[in-house]
C-alpha positions as CSV (number, residue, x, y, z in Angstrom):
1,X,106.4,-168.8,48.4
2,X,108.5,-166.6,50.8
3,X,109.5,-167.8,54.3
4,X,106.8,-166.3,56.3
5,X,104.0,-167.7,53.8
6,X,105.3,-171.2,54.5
7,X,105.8,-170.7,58.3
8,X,101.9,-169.2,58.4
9,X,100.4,-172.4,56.3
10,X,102.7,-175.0,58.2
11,X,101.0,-173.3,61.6
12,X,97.5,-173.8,59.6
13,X,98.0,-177.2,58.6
14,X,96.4,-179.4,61.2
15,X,98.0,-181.9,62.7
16,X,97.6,-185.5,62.6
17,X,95.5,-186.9,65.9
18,X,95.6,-190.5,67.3
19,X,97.4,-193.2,68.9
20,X,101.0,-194.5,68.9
21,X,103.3,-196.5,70.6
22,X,106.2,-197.1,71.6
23,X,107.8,-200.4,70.9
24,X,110.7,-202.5,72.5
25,X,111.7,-204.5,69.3
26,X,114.1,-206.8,71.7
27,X,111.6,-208.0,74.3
28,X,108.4,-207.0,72.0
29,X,107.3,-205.0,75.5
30,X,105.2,-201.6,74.2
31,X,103.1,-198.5,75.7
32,X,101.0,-196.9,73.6
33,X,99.3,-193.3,74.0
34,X,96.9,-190.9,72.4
35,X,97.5,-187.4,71.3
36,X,96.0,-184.4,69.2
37,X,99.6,-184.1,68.1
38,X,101.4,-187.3,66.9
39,X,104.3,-185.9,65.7
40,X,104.5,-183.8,68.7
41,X,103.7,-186.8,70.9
42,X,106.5,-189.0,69.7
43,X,108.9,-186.5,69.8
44,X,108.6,-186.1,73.5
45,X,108.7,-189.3,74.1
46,X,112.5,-190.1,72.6
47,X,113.3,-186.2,74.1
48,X,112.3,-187.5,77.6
49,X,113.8,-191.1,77.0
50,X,117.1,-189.6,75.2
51,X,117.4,-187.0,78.6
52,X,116.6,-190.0,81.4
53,X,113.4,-188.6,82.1
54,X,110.1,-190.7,81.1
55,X,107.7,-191.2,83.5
56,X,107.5,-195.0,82.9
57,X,110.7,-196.4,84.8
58,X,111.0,-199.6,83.4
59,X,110.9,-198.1,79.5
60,X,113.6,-196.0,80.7
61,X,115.3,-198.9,82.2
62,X,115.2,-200.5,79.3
63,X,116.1,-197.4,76.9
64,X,119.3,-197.0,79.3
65,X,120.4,-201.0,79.2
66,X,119.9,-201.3,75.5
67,X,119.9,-198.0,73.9
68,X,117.9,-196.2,71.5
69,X,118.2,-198.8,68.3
70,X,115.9,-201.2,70.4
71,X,113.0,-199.3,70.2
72,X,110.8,-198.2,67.4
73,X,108.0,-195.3,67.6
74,X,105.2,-196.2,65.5
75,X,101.8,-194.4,64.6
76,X,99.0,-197.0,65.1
77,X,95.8,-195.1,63.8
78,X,95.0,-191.6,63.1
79,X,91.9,-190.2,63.5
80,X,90.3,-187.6,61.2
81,X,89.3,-184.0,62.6
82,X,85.4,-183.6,62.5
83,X,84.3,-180.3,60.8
84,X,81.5,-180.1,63.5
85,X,81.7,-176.8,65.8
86,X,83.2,-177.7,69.0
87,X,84.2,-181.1,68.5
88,X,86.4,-182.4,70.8
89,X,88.5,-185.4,70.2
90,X,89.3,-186.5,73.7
91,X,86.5,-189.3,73.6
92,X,87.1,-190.2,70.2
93,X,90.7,-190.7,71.0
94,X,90.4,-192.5,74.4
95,X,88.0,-195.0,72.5
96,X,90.6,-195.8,69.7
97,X,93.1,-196.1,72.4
98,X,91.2,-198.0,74.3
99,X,90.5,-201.1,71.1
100,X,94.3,-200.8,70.5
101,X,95.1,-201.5,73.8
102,X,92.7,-204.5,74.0
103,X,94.0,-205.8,70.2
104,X,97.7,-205.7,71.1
105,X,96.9,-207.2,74.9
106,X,94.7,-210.2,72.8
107,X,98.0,-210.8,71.2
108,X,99.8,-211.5,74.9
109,X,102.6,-209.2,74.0
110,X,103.8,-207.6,77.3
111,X,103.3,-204.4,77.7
112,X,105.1,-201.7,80.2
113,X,102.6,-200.9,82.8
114,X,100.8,-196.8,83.3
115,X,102.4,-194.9,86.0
């Protein structure tokens, strides 16, 4: 396959959707989020952690006070793309989000608070 095939059928393949989080492993602390594009997602969040700027102070606290081998960036669910016309995932996602959220709170594991 020459280059151009493979750059045309990466662009095709659709990306995996769904929730992730992002995971203090010293003080078990975590933030999770939701995306159409997981890889994508996780990406920016070490890009914006690595560069000082994440939106969620005290995760960047912490990233800056014990550095980037204290956190791990996990994929918690994926969601399968519906073939339906239109479909939309933005409920779909919010809702698995949402029954993460509530499992890993159930588990009184701290979590770092939405800005």
């Amino acid at each position: 396959m020459d280059r151009k095939a493979k750059i045309r059928a990466y662009k095709e393949t659709p990306r995996p959707m769904g929730v992730f989080r992002v995971r203090n492993v010293v003080s078990g602390r975590w933030l999770i989020g939701r995306s159409v594009d997981l890889p994508a997602a996780l990406n920016r969040q070490r890009a914006q952690l690595r560069l000082g700027g994440h939106t969620n102070r005290a995760l960047q606290a912490d990233w800056n006070e014990l550095g980037a081998e204290a956190f791990a960036f996990d994929v918690l669910d994926t969601l399968t793309r519906s073939d339906a016309p239109g479909y939309d995932p933005a409920d779909d996602l919010r809702a698995l989000e949402a029954m993460w959220e509530e499992r890993l709170t159930a588990e009184e594991v701290s979590r770092y608070d939405r800005k």
